[in-house]
C-alpha positions as CSV (number, residue, x, y, z in Angstrom):
1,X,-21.4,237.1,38.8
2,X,-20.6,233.7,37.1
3,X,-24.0,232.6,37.1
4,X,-25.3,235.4,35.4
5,X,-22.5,235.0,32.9
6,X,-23.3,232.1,31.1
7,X,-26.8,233.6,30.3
8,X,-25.1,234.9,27.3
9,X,-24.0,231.1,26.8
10,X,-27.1,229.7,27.5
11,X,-29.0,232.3,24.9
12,X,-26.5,231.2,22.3
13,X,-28.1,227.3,22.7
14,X,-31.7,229.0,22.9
15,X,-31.3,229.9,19.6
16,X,-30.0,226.9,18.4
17,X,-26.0,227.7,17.7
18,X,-24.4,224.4,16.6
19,X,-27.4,222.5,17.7
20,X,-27.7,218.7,16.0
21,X,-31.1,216.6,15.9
22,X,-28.9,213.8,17.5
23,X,-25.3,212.6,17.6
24,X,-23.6,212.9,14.0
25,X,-22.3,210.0,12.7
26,X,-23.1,207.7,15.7
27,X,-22.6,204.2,14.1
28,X,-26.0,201.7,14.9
29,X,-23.3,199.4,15.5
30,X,-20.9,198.6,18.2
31,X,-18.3,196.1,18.9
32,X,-16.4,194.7,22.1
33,X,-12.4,194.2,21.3
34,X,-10.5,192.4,23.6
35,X,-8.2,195.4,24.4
36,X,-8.7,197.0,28.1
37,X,-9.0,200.5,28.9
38,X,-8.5,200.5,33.1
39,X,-11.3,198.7,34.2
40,X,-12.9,197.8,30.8
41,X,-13.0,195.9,27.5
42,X,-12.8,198.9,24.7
43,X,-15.8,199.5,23.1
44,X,-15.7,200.4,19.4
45,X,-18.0,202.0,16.6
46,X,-18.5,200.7,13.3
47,X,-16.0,203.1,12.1
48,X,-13.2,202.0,14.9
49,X,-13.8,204.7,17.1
50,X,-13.6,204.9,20.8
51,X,-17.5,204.4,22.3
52,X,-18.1,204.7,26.3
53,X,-17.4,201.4,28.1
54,X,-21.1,201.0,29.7
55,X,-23.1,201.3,26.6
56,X,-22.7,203.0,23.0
57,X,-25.2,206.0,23.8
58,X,-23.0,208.6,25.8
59,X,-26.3,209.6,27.7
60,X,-26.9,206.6,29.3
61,X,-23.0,205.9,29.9
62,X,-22.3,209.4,31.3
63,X,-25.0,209.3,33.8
64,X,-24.3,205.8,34.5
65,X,-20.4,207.0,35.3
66,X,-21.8,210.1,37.5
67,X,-23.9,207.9,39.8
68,X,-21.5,205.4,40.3
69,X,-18.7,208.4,40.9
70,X,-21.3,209.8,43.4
71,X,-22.3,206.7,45.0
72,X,-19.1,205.7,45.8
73,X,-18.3,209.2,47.6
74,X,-21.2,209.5,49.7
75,X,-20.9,206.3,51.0
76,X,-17.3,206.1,51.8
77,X,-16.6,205.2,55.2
78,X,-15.7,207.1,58.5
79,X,-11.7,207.5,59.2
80,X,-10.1,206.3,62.5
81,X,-10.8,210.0,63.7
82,X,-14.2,210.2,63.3
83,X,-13.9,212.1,59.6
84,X,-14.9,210.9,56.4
85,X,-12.2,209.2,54.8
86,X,-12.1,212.3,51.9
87,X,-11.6,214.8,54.6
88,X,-8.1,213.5,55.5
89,X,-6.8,211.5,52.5
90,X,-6.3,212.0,48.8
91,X,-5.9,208.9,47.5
92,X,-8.2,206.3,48.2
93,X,-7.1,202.6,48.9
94,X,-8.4,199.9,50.8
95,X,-5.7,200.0,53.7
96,X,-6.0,203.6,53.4
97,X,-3.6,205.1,51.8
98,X,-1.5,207.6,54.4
99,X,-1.2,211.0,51.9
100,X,-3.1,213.5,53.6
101,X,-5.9,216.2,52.0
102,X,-5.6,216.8,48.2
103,X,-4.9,221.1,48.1
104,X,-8.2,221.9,45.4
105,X,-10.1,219.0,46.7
106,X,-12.8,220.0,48.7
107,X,-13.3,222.8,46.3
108,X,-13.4,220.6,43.7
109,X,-15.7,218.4,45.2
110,X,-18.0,221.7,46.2
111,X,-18.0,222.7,42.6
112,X,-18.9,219.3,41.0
113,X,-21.9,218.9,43.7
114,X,-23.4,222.0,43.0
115,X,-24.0,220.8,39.4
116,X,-24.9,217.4,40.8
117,X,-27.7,218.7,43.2
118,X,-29.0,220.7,40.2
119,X,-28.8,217.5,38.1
120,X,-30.2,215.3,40.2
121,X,-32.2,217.3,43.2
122,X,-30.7,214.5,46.0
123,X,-30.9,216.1,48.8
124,X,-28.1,214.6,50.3
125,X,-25.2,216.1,47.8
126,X,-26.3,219.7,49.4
127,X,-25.9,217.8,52.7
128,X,-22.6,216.2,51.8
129,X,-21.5,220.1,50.5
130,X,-22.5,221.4,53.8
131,X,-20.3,218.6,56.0
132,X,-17.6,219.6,54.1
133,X,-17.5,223.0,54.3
134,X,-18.3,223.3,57.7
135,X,-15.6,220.9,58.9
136,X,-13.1,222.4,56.3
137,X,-13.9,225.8,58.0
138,X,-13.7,224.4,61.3
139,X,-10.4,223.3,61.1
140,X,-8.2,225.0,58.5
141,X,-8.5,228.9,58.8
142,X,-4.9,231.1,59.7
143,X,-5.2,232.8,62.4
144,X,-6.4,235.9,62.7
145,X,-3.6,237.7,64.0
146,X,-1.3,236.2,60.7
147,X,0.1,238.4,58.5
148,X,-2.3,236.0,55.9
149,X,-5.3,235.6,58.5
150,X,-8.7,233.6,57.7
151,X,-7.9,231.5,54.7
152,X,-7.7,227.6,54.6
153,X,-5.0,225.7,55.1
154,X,-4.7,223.4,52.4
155,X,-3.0,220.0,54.3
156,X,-3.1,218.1,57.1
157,X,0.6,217.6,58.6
158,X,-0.8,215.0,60.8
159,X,-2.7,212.6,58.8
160,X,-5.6,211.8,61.4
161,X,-5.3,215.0,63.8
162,X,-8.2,216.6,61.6
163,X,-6.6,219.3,61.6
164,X,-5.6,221.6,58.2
165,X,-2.3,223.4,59.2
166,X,-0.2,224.1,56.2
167,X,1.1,222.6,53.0
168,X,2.0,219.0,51.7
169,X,5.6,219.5,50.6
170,X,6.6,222.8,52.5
171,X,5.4,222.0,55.7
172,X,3.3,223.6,58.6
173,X,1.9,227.1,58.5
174,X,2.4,227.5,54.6
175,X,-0.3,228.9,52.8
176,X,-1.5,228.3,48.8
177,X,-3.7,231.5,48.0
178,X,-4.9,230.1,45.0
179,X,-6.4,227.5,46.6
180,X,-7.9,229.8,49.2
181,X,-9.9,232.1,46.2
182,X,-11.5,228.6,45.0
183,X,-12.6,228.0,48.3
184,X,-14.0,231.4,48.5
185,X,-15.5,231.2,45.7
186,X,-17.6,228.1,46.1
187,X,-18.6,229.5,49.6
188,X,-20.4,232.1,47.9
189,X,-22.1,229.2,45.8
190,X,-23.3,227.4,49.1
191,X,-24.3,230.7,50.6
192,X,-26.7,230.9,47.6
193,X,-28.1,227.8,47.8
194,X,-28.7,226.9,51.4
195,X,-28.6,231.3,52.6
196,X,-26.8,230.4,55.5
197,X,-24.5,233.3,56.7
198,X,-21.5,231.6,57.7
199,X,-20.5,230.7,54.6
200,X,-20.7,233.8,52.8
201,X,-19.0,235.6,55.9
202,X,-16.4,233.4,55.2
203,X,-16.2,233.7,51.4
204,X,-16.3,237.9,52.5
205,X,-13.1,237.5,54.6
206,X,-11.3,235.2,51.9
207,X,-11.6,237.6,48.9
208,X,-10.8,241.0,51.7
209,X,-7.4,239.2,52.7
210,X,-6.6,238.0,48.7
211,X,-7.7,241.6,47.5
212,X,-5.8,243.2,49.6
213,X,-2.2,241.5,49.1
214,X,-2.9,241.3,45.5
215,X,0.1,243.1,43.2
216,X,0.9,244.0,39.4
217,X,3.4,240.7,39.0
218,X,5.6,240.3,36.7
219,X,7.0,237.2,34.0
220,X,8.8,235.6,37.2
221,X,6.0,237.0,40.4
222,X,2.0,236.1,40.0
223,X,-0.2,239.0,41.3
224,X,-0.2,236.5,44.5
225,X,2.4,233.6,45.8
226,X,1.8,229.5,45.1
227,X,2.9,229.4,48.5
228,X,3.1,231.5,51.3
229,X,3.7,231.8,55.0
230,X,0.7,232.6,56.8
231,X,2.8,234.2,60.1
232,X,5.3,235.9,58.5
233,X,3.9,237.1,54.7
234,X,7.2,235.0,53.4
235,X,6.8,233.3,50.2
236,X,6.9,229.6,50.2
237,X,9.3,226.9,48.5
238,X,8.7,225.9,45.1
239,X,11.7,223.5,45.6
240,X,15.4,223.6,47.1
241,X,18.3,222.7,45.0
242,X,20.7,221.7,47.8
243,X,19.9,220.1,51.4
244,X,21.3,222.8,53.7
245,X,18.2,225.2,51.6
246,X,21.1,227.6,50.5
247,X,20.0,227.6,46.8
248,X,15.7,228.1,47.3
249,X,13.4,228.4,44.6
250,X,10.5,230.2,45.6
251,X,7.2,229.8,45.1
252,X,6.1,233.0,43.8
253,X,4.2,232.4,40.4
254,X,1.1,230.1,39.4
255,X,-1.9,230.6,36.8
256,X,-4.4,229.4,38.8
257,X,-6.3,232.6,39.2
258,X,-9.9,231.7,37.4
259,X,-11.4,230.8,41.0
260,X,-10.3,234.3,42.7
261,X,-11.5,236.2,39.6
262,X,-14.9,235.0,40.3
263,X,-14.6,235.8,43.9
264,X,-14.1,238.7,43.2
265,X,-16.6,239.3,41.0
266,X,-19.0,237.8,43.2
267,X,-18.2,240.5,45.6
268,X,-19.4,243.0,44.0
269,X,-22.6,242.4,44.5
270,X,-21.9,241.0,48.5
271,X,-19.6,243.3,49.9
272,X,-20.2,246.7,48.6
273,X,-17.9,249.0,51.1
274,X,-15.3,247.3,49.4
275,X,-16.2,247.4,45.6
276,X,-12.8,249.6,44.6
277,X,-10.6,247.3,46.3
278,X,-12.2,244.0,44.5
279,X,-12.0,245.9,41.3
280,X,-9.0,247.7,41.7
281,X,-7.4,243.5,42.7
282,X,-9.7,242.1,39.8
283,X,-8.3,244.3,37.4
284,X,-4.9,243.5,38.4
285,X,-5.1,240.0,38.1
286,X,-6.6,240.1,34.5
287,X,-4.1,242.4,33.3
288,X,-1.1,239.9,34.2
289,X,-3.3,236.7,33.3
290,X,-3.2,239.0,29.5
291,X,-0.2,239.6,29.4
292,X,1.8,237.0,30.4
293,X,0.3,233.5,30.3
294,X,-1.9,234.2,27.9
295,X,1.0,235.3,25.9
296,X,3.8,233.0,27.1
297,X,1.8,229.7,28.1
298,X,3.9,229.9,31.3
299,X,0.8,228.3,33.3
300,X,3.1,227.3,36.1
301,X,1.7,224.8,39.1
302,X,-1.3,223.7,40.4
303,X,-0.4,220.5,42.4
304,X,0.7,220.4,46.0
305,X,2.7,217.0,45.7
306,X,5.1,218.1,42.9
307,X,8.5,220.0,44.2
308,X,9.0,222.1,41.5
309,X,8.2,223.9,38.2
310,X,5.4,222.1,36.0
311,X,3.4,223.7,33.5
312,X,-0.3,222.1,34.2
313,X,-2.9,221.6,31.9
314,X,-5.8,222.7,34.7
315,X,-4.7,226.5,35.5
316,X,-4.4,226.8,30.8
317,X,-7.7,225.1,30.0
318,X,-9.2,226.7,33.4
319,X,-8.8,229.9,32.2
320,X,-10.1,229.1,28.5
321,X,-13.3,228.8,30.5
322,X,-13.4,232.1,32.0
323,X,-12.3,233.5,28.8
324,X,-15.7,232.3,27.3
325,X,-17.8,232.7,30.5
326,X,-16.4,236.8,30.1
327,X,-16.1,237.3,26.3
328,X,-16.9,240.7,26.6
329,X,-13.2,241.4,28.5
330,X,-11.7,239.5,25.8
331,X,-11.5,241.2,22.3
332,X,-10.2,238.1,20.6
333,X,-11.7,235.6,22.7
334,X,-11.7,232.9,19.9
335,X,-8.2,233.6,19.3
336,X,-7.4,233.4,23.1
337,X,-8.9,230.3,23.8
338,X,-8.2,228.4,21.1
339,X,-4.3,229.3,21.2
340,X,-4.9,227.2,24.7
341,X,-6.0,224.6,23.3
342,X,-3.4,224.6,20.9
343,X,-1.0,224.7,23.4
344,X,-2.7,221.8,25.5
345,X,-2.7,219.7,22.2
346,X,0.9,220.4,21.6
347,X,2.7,219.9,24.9
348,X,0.2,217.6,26.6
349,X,-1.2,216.1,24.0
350,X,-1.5,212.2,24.3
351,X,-1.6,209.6,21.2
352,X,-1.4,206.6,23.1
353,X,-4.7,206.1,22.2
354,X,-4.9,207.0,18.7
355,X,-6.1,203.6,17.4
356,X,-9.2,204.3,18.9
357,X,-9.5,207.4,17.1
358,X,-8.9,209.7,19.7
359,X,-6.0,212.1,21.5
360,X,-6.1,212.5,25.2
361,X,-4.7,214.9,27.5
362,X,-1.8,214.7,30.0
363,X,-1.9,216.2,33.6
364,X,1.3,218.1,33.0
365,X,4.7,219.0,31.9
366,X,6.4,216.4,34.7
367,X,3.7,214.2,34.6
368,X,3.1,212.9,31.4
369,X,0.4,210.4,31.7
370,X,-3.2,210.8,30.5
371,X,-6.0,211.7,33.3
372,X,-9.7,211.0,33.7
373,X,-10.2,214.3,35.0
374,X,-7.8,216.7,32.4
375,X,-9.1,215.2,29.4
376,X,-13.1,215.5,30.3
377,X,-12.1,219.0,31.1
378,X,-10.8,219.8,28.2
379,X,-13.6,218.2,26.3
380,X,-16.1,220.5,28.5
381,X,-14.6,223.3,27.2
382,X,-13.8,222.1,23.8
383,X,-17.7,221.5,23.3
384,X,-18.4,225.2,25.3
385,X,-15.7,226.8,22.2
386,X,-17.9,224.7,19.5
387,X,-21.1,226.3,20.9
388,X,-20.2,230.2,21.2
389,X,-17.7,230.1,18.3
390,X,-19.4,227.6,15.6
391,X,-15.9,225.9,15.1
392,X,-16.1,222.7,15.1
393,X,-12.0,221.6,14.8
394,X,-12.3,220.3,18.3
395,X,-15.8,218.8,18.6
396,X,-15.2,215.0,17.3
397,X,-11.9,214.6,19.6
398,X,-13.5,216.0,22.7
399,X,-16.6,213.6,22.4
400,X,-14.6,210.8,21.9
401,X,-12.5,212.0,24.7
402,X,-15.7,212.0,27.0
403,X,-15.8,208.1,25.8
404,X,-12.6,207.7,26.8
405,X,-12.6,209.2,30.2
406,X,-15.7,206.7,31.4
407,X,-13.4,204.1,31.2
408,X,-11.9,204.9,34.1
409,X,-14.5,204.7,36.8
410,X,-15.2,200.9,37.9
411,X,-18.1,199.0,38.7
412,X,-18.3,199.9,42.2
413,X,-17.5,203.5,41.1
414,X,-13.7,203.3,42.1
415,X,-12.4,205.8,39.6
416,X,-8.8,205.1,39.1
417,X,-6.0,207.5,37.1
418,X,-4.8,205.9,34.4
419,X,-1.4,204.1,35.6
420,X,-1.8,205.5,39.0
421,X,-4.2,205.6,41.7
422,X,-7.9,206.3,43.0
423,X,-7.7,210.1,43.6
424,X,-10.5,211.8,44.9
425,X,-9.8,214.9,43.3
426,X,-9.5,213.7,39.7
427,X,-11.8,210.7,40.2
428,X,-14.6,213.0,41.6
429,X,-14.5,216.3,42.2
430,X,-12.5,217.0,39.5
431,X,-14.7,215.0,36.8
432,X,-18.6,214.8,37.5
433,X,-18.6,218.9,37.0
434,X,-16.5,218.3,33.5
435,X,-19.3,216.0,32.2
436,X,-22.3,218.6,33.6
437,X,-20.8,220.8,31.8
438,X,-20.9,219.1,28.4
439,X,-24.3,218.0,28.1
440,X,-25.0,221.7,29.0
441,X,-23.0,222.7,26.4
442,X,-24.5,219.7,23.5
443,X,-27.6,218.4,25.6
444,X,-27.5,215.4,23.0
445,X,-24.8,214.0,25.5
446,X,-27.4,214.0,28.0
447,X,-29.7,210.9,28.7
448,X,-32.5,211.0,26.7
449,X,-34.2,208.2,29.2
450,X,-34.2,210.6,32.2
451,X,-35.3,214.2,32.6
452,X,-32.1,216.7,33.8
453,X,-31.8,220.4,34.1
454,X,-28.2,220.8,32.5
455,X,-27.7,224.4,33.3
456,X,-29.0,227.5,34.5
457,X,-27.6,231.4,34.9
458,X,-28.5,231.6,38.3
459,X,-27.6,229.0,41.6
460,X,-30.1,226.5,41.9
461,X,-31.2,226.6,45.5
462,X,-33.6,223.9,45.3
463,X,-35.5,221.1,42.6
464,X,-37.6,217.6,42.7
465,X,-38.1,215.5,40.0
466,X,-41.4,213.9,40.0
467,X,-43.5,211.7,37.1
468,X,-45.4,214.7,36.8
469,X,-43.6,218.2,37.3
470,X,-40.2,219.7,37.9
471,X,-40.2,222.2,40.7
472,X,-37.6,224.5,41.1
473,X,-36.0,227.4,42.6
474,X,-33.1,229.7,41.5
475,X,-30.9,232.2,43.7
476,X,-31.8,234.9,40.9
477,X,-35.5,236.0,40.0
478,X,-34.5,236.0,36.3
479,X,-32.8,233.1,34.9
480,X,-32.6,231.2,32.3
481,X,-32.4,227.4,32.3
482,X,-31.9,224.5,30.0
483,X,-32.9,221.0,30.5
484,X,-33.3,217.7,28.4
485,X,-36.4,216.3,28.8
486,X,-37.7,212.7,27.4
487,X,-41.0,214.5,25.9
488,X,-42.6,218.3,25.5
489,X,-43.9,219.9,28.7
490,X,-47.3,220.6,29.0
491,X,-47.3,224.0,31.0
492,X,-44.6,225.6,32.4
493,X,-45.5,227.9,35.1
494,X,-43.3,230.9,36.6
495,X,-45.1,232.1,40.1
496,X,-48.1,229.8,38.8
497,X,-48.2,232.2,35.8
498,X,-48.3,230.2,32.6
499,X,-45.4,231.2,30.6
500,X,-45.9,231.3,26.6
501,X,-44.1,229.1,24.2
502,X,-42.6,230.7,21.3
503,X,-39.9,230.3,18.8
504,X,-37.0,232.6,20.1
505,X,-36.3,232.9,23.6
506,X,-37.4,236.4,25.3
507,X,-38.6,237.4,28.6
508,X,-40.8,234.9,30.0
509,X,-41.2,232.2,27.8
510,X,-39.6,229.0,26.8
511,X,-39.1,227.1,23.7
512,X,-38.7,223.7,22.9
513,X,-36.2,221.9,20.2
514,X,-37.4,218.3,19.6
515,X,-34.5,215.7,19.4
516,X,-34.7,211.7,17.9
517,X,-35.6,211.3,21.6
518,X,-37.3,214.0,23.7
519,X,-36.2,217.6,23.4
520,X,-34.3,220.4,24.9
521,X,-36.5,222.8,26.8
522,X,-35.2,226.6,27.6
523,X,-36.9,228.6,29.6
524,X,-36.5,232.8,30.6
525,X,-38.3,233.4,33.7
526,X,-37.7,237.5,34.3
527,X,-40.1,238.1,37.4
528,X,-39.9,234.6,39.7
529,X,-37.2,232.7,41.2
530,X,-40.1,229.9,41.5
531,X,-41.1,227.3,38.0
532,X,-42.8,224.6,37.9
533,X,-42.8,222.5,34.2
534,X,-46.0,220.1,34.1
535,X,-45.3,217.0,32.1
C-alpha cells in the first residue's frame, strides 16, 4: 500500500540521509527589489537569489502560503445551485467564471487535504474531504448497466445542473479512466481515515471496472483510453482535424497511470477475491509505463481543456514519484527518475526567471508558461531524489523553486497561475500537497515556530495539537512518523507505554535530531495505532 511504502523513505531520514543542521547557505540578509512576481515585490538573498515573498525563512513563508491557500477554499461561497462554488467551476473569479469542474480536481483537492488534516489536525479539512466526496459520488457515477459502469464523470455539461455527466471538450457520456483510478484511489484514503464503508465500496467498484478493461498497450494505445464512452466502450476524441469528424484522432494513450497503480495496490489488501485480477492489471500497466514512457518520454495528456496531443509535465514527474515510493520494482531507479527530470528540465524547463537564480517549470508541451503547481511538484520530488539518492544536482533549484512558487498566492489567499487565472486545481489541490511533501522530505523547510507531523507510513485517521501533547492515531498499528517540533519531547507514549529513545530508529522507539531551532522527532510505534508525545 502507499502508505506503507514510504516507510523505507521515512527510515532513510531516521537515519539522517542528507540531513543539514539548518538551511545551507541561507544569507542573514534579505532585500526587497522593486520587480513583481504575481502578487508580490521579489524578495532577494544577499547572494541575488530568489527568497519566498512573505518572509526570508521558507518555514514561516510556506505555512503562511498553506493557510492562506486553505482559508480561502473552505470559505468560498455557495453557487447559485446550492454547491460550493469548487464543485461546479474550475476557475475562480469574482463574476464567476462559467468553465465547469476541473477533471483531477476533486482528487486533487482529496489528496492535498489528507496531508493538511495530518498537518494541521482541523477538523474541518476531513469535513470538507467528506462533502466532496459524497457529493462527487452522488452525482457523477456511469451507470451501471454501461459498458464502463460506476466510475465518475469528470465534467459538468451544464454548468449549474450539479450534475457530472461526461467530458469538457468531448461532450456528454465520455469517460477519462485515468481520472477515475485517482478518484479511486483517494477513496480508499478517506475510507481509512473516517472507516466509513461507502467510500471504500466505491474505491472497490472503481479499481474492478479499471482492472478488468485494462490491456498490454502499445507506443500508440495506453493499457486504458484518455477518453472513453461510458455506453458504448468507444474511445473518445483526442481532437478532430476537419468539422464534418471525418479525420478523428482518438484518445487512446495518456501516462497518467500513478493514481490506478496505487489503487491497485491498495486492493490487495481490500478486495481479496480479486487479488489475480489487480495484479495480473497492475502488472500490465507497469510493464508499458517501462517500456514505453519511461523510454520514449511520450507522457501524453493530462488536461481536459486542451484538444489535442501535449506532453505534460504532471503524468512524467508523477511517475518519478512512484518510481521512488516503489524502488524495489525499479532496478535503476536513480537512473529512471532522474532521466525525468532531465527531460522536464529540457523541454519544460523555464529561464524567465534566471536573474533570480532559479529555473521553473512549464505546465506543458502547448502550454509553455510557468505554473505554481508544476514547479512545487517538481521541487517535491527533486528534494524526495536528494533524500533516497544523496545527489544533490537538483536540491538548490528546487528550494528556490519552492520560493518562487509562494509568490503566487495573494493576501487573501487568491492563488493565481502565472499569466492566467485562479485555478482551483493548481492554486490548491494541486499545490498544498507539493509543499507537505517537501518539508517531509527536508523538515528544515518546515516552520520551526509551530509543531507539525510532516509525514507518516500509515493514514492518519485522527491528531490534536495541544501546548502540552500531540495525540494521534494512524490507520496502521506500526508506523512510523516524522515531525518537526520547536523543542525535545519529554515522553512519548505508544498505548501509554513509554517508548525508549535511542540513536537509530528500531521497533518502538524514537529518536531526535536537534536543528538551530527545535528538532526533528521520528518515531516506530510496532504494536499501537495510538501515541501520545508529551512536551
Amino acid at each position: 500500500m502507499k502508505n506503507l511504502l514510504l516507510l523505507s523513505l521515512v527510515i532513510l531520514l531516521a537515519n539522517g540521509s542528507c540531513m543539514q543542521k539548518e538551511m545551507p547557505g541561507q544569507a542573514v540578509w534579505d532585500t526587497i527589489i522593486s520587480d513583481t512576481i504575481q502578487y508580490h515585490p521579489v524578495r532577494l538573498d544577499i547572494n541575488g537569489n530568489i527568497l519566498p515573498w512573505y518572509a526570508s525563512d521558507p518555514g514561516v513563508s510556506y505555512d503562511t502560503a498553506i493557510m492562506l491557500v486553505w482559508d480561502f477554499w473552505k470559505n468560498m461561497e455557495i453557487d447559485s445551485n446550492g454547491l460550493k462554488y469548487y464543485m461546479n467551476h474550475q476557475v475562480w473569479a469574482p463574476e464567476h467564471d462559467m468553465r465547469g469542474l476541473g477533471g483531477d480536481q476533486i482528487n486533487m483537492a482529496l489528496s492535498s487535504w489528507a496531508l493538511l488534516y495530518q498537518y494541521t489536525g482541523d477538523a474541518s479539512v476531513i469535513e470538507d474531504m467528506k462533502y466532496m466526496a459524497d457529493e462527487y459520488l452522488n452525482r457523477s457515477l456511469s451507470d451501471p448497466s454501461s459498458s464502463w459502469p460506476h466510475l465518475p464523470y469528470p465534467y459538468n455539461t451544464v454548468i449549474h445542473s450539479g450534475i457530472y455527466d461526461g467530458d469538457m471538450r468531448n461532450g456528454k457520456g465520455i469517460l477519462q479512466p485515468d481520472k477515475a483510478g485517482n478518484f479511486g484511489h483517494e477513496l480508499v484514503t478517506l475510507y481509512k481515515i473516517t472507516a466509513e464503508q461507502k467510500y471504500l465500496d466505491a474505491a472497490i467498484r472503481i479499481a474492478r471496472v479499471l482492472a478488468e478493461r485494462t490491456l498490454p498497450g502499445n507506443n500508440d494505445q495506453s493499457p486504458l483510453p484518455f477518453r472513453v464512452n461510458a455506453r458504448t466502450g468507444e474511445p473518445g476524441i483526442l481532437f478532430s482535424n476537419r468539422g464534418d469528424g471525418k479525420a478523428e484522432t482518438k484518445a487512446l494513450y495518456t501516462a497518467n497511470w500513478t493514481g490506478t497503480l496505487m489503487l491497485f495496490q491498495e486492493m490487495q489488501g481490500f478486495d481479496a477475491a480479486h487479488v489475480v485480477l489487480y495484479q495480473k492489471s497492475f502488472d500490465t500497466i507497469l510493464a508499458w509505463m517501462k517500456e514505453y514512457p519511461l523510454k520514449t518520454n511520450k507522457w501524453g495528456p493530462f488536461f481536459e481543456d486542451i484538444p489535442g496531443w501535449s506532453n505534460t509535465q504532471t503524468n512524467a514527474v508523477t511517475f518519478a514519484m512512484f518510481i521512488m515510493l516503489n524502488r524495489d520494482l525499479f532496478p535503476d531507479w536513480e537512473k529512471d527518475v532522474k532521466g525525468i527530470f532531465d527531460w522536464t528540465y529540457q523541454e519544460l524547463g523555464n529561464k524567465e526567471y534566471s536573474q533570480y537564480g532559479v529555473t521553473v517549470m512549464n505546465e506543458q508541451t502547448v502550454y509553455r508558461v510557468p505554473g505554481n503547481s508544476h514547479s512545487s511538484r517538481q521541487a517535491s520530488m527533486e528534494l524526495w531524489y536528494t533524500m533516497l539518492a544523496g545527489d544533490t544536482t537538483f536540491r538548490t533549484n528546487a528550494i528556490r523553486t519552492l520560493h518562487w512558487a509562494t509568490y503566487t498566492v495573494d493576501w487573501d489567499g487568491k492563488n493565481r497561475y502565472i499569466r492566467d487565472d485562479v485555478w482551483l486545481t493548481d492554486g490548491y489541490g494541486d499545490y498544498v500537497r507539493h509543499y507537505l511533501r517537501a518539508m517531509a522530505a527536508l523538515p528544515e523547510l518546515a516552520p520551526s515556530h509551530k509543531n507539525k507531523l510532516l509525514q507518516s507510513t500509515s493514514v492518519v485517521r485522527h491528531i490534536e495539537y495541544t501546548s502540552k501533547n500531540i495525540a494521534y492515531k494512524t490507520f496502521d498499528t506500526a508506523a512510523i512518523e516524522l515531525l518537526r517540533l520547536t523543542a525535545k519531547p519529554v515522553k512519548i507514549l505508544a498505548a501509554g507505554e513509554a517508548l525508549p529513545q535511542t540513536d537509530q530508529l528500531g521497533t518502538d522507539s524514537w529518536i531526535w535530531t536537534p536543528l538551530a531551532t527545535g528538532g526533528v522527532l521520528r518515531i516506530n510505534h510496532e504494536h499501537s495505532d495510538e501515541v501520545t508525545i508529551l512536551l
